[in-house]
N, C-alpha and C positions, 0 to 999 in steps of 0.2 A: 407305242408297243414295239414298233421297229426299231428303236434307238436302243428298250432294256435289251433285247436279243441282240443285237449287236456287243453293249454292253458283256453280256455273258459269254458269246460267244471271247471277248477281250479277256476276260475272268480265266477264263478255263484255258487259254493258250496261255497267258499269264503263268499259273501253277505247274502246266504241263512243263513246262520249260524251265522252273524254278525259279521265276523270277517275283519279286515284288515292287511294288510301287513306293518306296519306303523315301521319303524327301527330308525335307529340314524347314521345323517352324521357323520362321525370319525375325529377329531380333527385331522390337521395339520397342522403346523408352517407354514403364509403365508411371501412371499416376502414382503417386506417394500411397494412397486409400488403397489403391486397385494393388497394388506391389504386396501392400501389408495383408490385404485382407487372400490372397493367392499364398503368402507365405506362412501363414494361419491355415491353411487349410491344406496345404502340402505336410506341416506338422504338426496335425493334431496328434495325440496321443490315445486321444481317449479310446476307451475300451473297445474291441470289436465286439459288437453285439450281429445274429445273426439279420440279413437282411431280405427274408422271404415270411411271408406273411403266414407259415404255418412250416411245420414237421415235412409235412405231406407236402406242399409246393416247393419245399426244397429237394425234398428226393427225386418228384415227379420232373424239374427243370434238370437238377446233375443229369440223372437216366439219361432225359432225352438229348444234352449237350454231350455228354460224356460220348455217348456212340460215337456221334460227329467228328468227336476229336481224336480217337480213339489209335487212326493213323498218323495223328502229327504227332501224338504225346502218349504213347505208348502204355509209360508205368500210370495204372490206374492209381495210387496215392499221391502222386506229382499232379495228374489229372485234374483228381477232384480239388486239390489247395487251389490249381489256380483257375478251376471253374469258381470257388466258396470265391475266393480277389476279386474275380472280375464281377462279380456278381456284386460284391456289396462295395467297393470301390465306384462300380457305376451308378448304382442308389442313391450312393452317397453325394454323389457328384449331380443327381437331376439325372440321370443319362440312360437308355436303355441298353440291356447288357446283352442284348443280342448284337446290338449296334456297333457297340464295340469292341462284340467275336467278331464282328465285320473287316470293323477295322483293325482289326491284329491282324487278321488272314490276309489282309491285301498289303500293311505295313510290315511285318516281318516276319508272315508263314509260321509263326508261331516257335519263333528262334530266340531264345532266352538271350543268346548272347550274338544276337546280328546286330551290325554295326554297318550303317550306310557310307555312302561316296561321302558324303558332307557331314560324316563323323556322329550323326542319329544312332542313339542304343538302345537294346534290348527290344522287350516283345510292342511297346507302343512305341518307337523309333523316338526317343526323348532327347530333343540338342542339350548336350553339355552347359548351354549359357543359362539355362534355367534353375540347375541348382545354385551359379551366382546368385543368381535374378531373385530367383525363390526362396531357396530351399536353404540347407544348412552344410557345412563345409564336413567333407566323408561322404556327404550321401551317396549310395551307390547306383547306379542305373540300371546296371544288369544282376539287381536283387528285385525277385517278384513283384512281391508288396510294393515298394518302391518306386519301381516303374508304372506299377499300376495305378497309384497313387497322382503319381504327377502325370500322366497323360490324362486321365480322366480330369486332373483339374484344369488342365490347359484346355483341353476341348470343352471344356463347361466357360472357361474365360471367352476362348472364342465362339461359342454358340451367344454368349450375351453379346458380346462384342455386334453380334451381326445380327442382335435383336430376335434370335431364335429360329433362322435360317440357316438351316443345318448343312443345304449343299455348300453355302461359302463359308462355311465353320469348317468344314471339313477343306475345303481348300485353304484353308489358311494353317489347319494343322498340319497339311503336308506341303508348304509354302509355294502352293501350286493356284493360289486364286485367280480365280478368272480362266483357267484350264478344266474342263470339264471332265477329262479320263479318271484321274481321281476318286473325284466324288461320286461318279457314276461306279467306277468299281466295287467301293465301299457298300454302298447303296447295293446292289447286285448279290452283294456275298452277303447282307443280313438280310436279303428279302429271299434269298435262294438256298442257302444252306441254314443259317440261322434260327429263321424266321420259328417265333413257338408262340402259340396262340392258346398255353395252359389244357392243364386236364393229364392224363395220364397216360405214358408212351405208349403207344401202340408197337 
């Protein structure tokens, strides 16, 4: 209990000061399957269909994200697009979408076009070697969808990767494994800000 309050206590000097913990996933030779089956899934095409389980639990989750966001991202139509992305992007991905309002907020403060020390862009801090690796040649990094796309698949690669241990999935998305500040951040900001437990905003 003493650790998360410390943790928070790091969160909120963190933002006060504008800073982010925003790193660089570390280049590894992937399997032939594994390469194929992440470049498949960075480019799917297929249709967006909505991903909340009713009319009603998507308005009830926008409302209650939207507020939250309200001072990082002002224009309420910019807002909701990229509450609908992160929302079905994460779905899509296995991934909870509060998890990774988490990790936006600790990764790049929710800066369309932040660009780290070690060359990481847009709002999931996404290294450049990955649309080699990945993706397809144009892709853009600091286009919503986009980015939202391939951070959500990379942290689904590395949550398998680590057998479904999310603190070192998430150390390895911001190439900090084995350093605990990180992941405890991330952790902090969807169990503290994030956190939605369904039903209707109060």
């Amino acid at each position: 209990m003493r650790a998360l309050a410390h943790c928070a206590v790091c969160l909120a000097l963190l933002c006060a000061h504008g800073a982010a913990l925003a790193g660089a996933q570390v280049y590894e030779p992937l399997a032939a399957s594994v390469q194929t089956a992440l470049s498949k899934a960075v480019s799917d095409k297929a249709p967006v269909i909505s991903s909340f389980r009713s009319k009603v639990d998507e308005a009830n989750w926008l409302i209650a994200m939207s507020r939250r966001l309200e001072t990082r991202m002002p224009d309420l139509k910019t807002r909701i697009a990229f509450l609908k992305s992160v929302h079905y992007e994460a779905v899509r991905a296995g991934l909870d979408p509060q998890m990774v309002l988490g990790l936006i907020q600790v990764e790049s403060r929710f800066n369309k076009y932040a660009v780290s020390a070690s060359g990481a862009r847009g709002y999931m801090q996404v290294m450049p070697f990955w649309v080699k690796l990945i993706g397809a040649k144009g892709d853009d990094l600091f286009d919503m969808r986009k980015n939202l796309r391939y951070g959500c698949v990379i942290l689904r690669h590395y949550l398998d990767l680590e057998k479904g241990d999310l603190y070192r999935a998430l150390g390895r998305y911001n190439g900090s494994l084995g350093k605990p500040a990180y992941p405890r951040a991330v952790l902090a900001a969807w169990k503290q800000r994030w956190r939605y437990s369904g039903g209707k905003p109060s």
